[in-house]
Structures are given as C-alpha cells and as structure tokens.
C-alpha positions, 0 to 999 in steps of 0.5 A: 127507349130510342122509339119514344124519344123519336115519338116525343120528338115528333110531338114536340114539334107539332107542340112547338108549331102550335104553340106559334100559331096561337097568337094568329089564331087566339080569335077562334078560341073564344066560344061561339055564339051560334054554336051555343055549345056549352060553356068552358075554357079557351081551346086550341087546335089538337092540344085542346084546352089551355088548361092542358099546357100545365097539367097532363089530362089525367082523370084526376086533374079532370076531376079537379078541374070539374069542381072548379069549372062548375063553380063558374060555369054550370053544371054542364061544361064543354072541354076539348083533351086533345083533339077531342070535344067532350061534354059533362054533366055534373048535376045529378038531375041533370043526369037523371034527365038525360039518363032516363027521361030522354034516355032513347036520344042519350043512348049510343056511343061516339065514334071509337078511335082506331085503337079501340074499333081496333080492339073490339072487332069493329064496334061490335060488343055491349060497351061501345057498339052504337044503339041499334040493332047489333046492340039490343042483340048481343045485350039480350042475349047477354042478360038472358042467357047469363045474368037471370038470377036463376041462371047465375044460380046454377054457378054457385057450386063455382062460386064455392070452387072459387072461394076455395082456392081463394081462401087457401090462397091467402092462409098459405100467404099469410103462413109466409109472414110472422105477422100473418101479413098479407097483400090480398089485391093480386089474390082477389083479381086471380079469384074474380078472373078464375070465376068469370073465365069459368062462367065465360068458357064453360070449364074449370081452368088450371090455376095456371091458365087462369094466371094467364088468361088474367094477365094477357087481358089486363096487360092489353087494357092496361096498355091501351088506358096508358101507352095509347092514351096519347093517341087523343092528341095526336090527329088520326092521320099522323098517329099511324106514323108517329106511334107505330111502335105502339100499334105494333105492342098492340097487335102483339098483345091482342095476338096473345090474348087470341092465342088464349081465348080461341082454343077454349072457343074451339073445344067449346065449339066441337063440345056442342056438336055431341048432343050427349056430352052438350046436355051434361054442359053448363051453359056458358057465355061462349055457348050463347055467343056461338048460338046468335045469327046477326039477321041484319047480316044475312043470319051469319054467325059471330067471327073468332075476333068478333067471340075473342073481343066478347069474351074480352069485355065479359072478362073485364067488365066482370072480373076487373071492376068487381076486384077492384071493389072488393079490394077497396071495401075489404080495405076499408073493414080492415081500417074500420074494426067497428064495421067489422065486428058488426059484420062478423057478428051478422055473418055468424048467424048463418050456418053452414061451412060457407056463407051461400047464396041464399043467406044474403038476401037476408043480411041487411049490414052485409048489404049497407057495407057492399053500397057504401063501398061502392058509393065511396069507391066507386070501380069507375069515376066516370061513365063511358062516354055516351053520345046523342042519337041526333043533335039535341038541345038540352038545358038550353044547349047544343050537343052535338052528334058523336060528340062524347058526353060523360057523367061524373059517377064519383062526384054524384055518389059525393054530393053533400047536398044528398050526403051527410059527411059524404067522404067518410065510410059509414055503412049505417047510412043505408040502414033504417033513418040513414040518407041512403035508406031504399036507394035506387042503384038504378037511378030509375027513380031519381040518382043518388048514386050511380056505380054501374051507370043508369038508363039503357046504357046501364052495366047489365051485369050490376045484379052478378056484381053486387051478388059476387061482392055480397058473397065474398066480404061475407065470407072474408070477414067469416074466415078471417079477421082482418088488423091493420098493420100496428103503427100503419094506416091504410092509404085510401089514395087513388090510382086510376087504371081500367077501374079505380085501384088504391095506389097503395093496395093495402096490407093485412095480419089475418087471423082464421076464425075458423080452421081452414082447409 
C-alpha cells in the first residue's frame, strides 16, 4: 500500500506541473495544419486528450467517446491516451480498405512498450512481431504444422478427454446446490486451457498442472492490462523509476510462468531425441516451435524465453478468448429457452455418446447460434493495434509510421445500417433470408463483422476456435439443460479484461438430459 502511494505521489506531481503549463502551452494543442493527421480532441504533453481529466481511459469510455466523436468528426479519428497517438477507423469500408485492399502497408505492429518487448522476448512471437521475415515464419509454421484441419483432427479423441472432465466437473458442482446451481465460468476457462496445454505441450496433464498453468499465465496478462497500464502515461524514462515495484511483480510472475513452461519444454525436448518413442508422439506446438532454424539469424534455434513467450500467446490466444466466448454464448442459451429448445432439438439428431467433430458440419442452428454469440460478444472489442509499414496517406490523411491504428470490432459487428435490432441475440439472422446469410468471417469480401480480425493480420487460429466453440455448445446443450435462475435475470454487463468477460458471470440450475458418467 506504501509503494502505490509513493507511485501516486510522484504522478500527482507530474499531473500538477502539467496542468500549470497548460496555459503557456494551449497554442500547441490545436491540430496542425501540415500535419493533416486526423481529426480529434485537443491534447496535452503525456496526459494526452483533454478528455482524460475527467474520465480514466478505459476501453468503455473509448468506446463511449468513439461514438460521440465520430458523429463530428468522421470515421476516422486521431486520440493521444497518455503519451501515445493513436488512430481509429470506425467505418467498416474504411476497414475493409485498409484491412485488404492496401492490407501489405496496414500489416505490422507499432513499437511495444518495455513491458510488453519485455514479455514476448524481444517482439518475437505471431501477435506483436513487425511484418517481416521472423513474422511469416513463426505464423507458417503455426497454421501448418497446428492448425490444418487435418492436424486439429488428430485431437479429437483430446477434445473428447476434455469434454469429459468438463461435464463431470459441472454435474459434481451442480451436486453441491439443491438447486443444481452452477457458476460454469471457472470450469469453462480450466477445460479450454487443459486442451490447449495438451495441443501446446504434447501430454496430457494432471488436473492440477492444468490449474496451475492456468492461472500462472492469466495472473501474468491480467497483471499487465491492469497494474502496468499506467505505463501509457508515464514517459518511458521515468517509468523505470516511478513504477519499480510493478517491474519487480512482473519479473516475478513471468519467473513462474518460465518455472511451468520450460521442464514440459525440456522433457518434450529429450522425448524427440529417441526416434522410437517420437513416432509414437502426437505432434505438438512445442514440437514445431523446436524444429524452426530462424535463417536470417544464422540458422540458430529458438531461445527457452523465446519457446516460453510462444507457448504463452498459444495458450492466451486459444484458451482465454475461446472461454470467454463460450461463456457468454452459453449465457445467452440459458436467457433465451427458445434458442435453445431449437438447438437441443438439432443436436438430438445426432447419434452417438457425443456430438463429434464430424456431426458439426452438418448442423446449420448450431453454426448461427456460434456467429451470433460472437458477433454479439465479440472476446475483443478491438483489434490489436496495427501500424503502417511507411507514412501512408489514407482517405486523405496522414498516418504515420508506428503509430498504432485500431479497429473497433465491437461497433463494425453493431452496425444498424447492416443489422436489424443489432443488440439483440437472434441466431436466426445467420439463417436462410436472415442480414447475415453467407457472411464472410474473414472480411475478405466485404466486413460485416470481424471477431478475429481480417487481412494478414487475421487470428490464425479462427478455424480451431470456431471448431472448439461449435463443438462444446453442442455438447453443453446435449447433456444438460440449462434455467435461469427463477426471479433472476442474467446480467449481460461487460468487464474488459485480456478478452471481454460478463461482469457479473452468470448462474445456471442444470438439469443431465442424460445420465452422466
């Protein structure tokens, strides 16, 4: 408690001298000319828009302050958070332009600041590495060594593992309630990160390793999206300074997240030196990540930071953000016992113990209620900052190089010039006649709705998602019915974390529709 009053000390200070230079200072506010960035607020050295003395800039109030900016300004606006400048395209054609057709110049990252090169090894992984060589490397080898349809097949028996352990997980729960209550969100995360720790590590782990593993790495992103988002307002030489204690928490909680990852490295490692024991393997992340030779680099292998920051994002990327939308699409079946009377009744057509990989294709509901969820909650509400390979001019304005340009996801996918009654969940749009009938997920025709981005930059692992989301709604909705709670309804209010979680995660009676083992 001492150290972050000290730390709110110190930038009460730098607030307070700010502040009194404001009136000496207030011509360089207004936009220039020559410049031609952009449209947007007034702005000040570090403390950024004006705007920001009133509210904290939280993704909410971003999005809040989007809306109303836009209506006078354009879709295409310019805000300074702290120290930094970034640039918004709102407009979906405007997305679809920069995003495709000039995607090769809208394709890299912006300069990370030290806490992020920090945690990802020096910038080399898929999510922040600039477009270049490195880049194309690690995500080639990412999408053809893991994520061909033919090699996610070879999981399916862990898919099955998984949603084992998951459904006997929330039937022991529910056996803890008289109600058969049951809060599922902490039981969905544990069974996305247990699959994708098996598809990343090559083995099936102790359900306490899993836990572990789990919150090791969600502690750690967690940490840097709350503790050290102050770091934007803070120049990067005083940071070191002022924040030290939160370096420190850092170092400490990547320690243990190394302390996890790097003997599953290592065993995996010596595993692959016996030539009997590697055919008999299931081909894993780590065993793909331990086969690149970066050629730029004189052919040298991967570093164990470098595999540790890898298997990081792997397990974020696919874990987090899949969880998050299962739970908010499992939500909206419990509201709704319409949409999911219409499911159960699609799922019962399929035989068998278990709704398998190759029912899916054939279940068109299960696929509209999957799109809407995530149209309507998408895990993100916006992109990852993209940046410019040069200084570009677009739509008649500058952006510059390395400065971050964002795309809203959330407002794209609630567009009521593209959507009927765009805030209500309603799967049958996705149906025959429907506004989202053959929609592109990708955006490569046009973007109506981007959940995993679009263009280059695109989430390579959309196809592993949308096959993970598909195949666990249809077998929650198979072995359970799923009741609000009576006299309550579920709160559908947003809290933005690593993905965009309910505030409030919702409550279920479950009921088995069949016995469960």
């Amino acid at each position: 408690m001492e150290a972050f009053f000290k730390e709110a000390f110190y930038l009460l200070i730098i607030v307070i001298a700010l502040l009194f230079s404001t009136k000496l200072s207030f011509f360089l506010l207004r936009p220039s000319k020559k410049s031609n960035l952009p449209p947007g607020p007034p702005s000040i050295p570090v403390i950024g828009n004006l705007l920001w003395l009133r509210h904290f800039p939280s993704i909410s109030n971003i999005e809040t302050l989007l809306g109303d900016l836009r209506r006078h300004l354009g879709p295409i606006i310019t805000l300074q958070i702290g120290s930094r400048r970034s640039i918004y395209i709102t407009d979906r054609s405007l997305a679809h332009k920069a995003l495709i057709e000039l995607g090769s110049v809208f394709s890299t990252r912006p300069p990370r600041p030290p806490s992020g090169r920090f945690l990802n090894s020096d910038v080399l992984n898929i999510t922040f590495s600039p477009y270049g060589g490195k880049w194309r490397l690690l995500r080639r080898n990412l999408t053809a060594e893991i994520l061909q349809p033919a090699k996610l097949h070879l999981f399916s028996h862990d898919r099955s593992w998984i949603l084992g352990l998951l459904l006997r997980r929330l039937h022991a729960k529910s056996q803890e309630s008289s109600q058969r209550v049951v809060v599922p969100v902490a039981i969905f995360q544990f069974a996305m990160f247990g699959l994708l720790a098996r598809m990343c590590f090559g083995e099936r782990l102790a359900e306490e390793a899993i836990t572990e593993i789990e919150i090791a790495t969600r502690e750690l992103i967690l940490y840097l999206n709350t503790s050290l988002r102050i770091l934007a307002f803070v120049p990067k030489f005083l940071s070191t300074f002022l924040f030290r204690e939160r370096w420190r928490t850092l170092l400490r909680l990547r320690q243990r997240q190394s302390e996890l990852f790097l003997p599953l490295i290592r065993a995996r490692r010596e595993r692959r030196k016996n030539a009997d024991e590697e055919r008999l393997m299931l081909y894993s992340y780590v065993d793909s990540l331990l086969r690149i030779a970066i050629a730029e680099e004189g052919g040298r292998r991967l570093t164990d930071q470098e595999l540790v920051s890898l298997c990081s994002e792997f397990l974020m990327a696919g874990a987090e953000t899949t969880a998050s939308a299962l739970h908010w699409i499992m939500a909206e079946i419990t509201a709704r016992p319409a949409v999911q009377a219409k499911l159960a009744e699609e799922v019962e057509t399929r035989s068998g113990e278990e709704i398998k990989d190759e029912d899916l294709p054939k279940m068109s509901y299960l696929k509209a209620v999957v799109m809407e969820g995530l149209r309507r909650h998408p895990p993100v509400h916006f992109l990852l900052p993209h940046s410019v390979t040069e200084d570009t001019v677009f739509e008649g304005y500058l952006i510059p190089k390395n400065v971050p340009v964002i795309f809203p996801v959330s407002e794209l996918g609630w567009d009521e010039r593209v959507w009927s009654e765009p805030m209500e969940f309603v799967p049958e749009r996705f149906m025959a006649g429907g506004d989202g009938e053959g929609v592109d997920i990708t955006g490569s025709r046009e973007i109506k709705m981007m959940p995993f981005g679009a263009g280059r930059r695109m989430c390579p692992g959309f196809g592993l998602a949308m096959l993970h989301l598909e195949y666990f709604v249809a077998n929650l909705v198979r072995e359970f019915r799923w009741e609000a709670m009576d006299g309550e309804q579920i709160d559908f209010s947003v809290k933005f974390e690593f993905s965009t979680t309910m505030k409030k995660p919702f409550r279920a009676r479950i009921t088995p529709r069949r016995k469960v083992c």
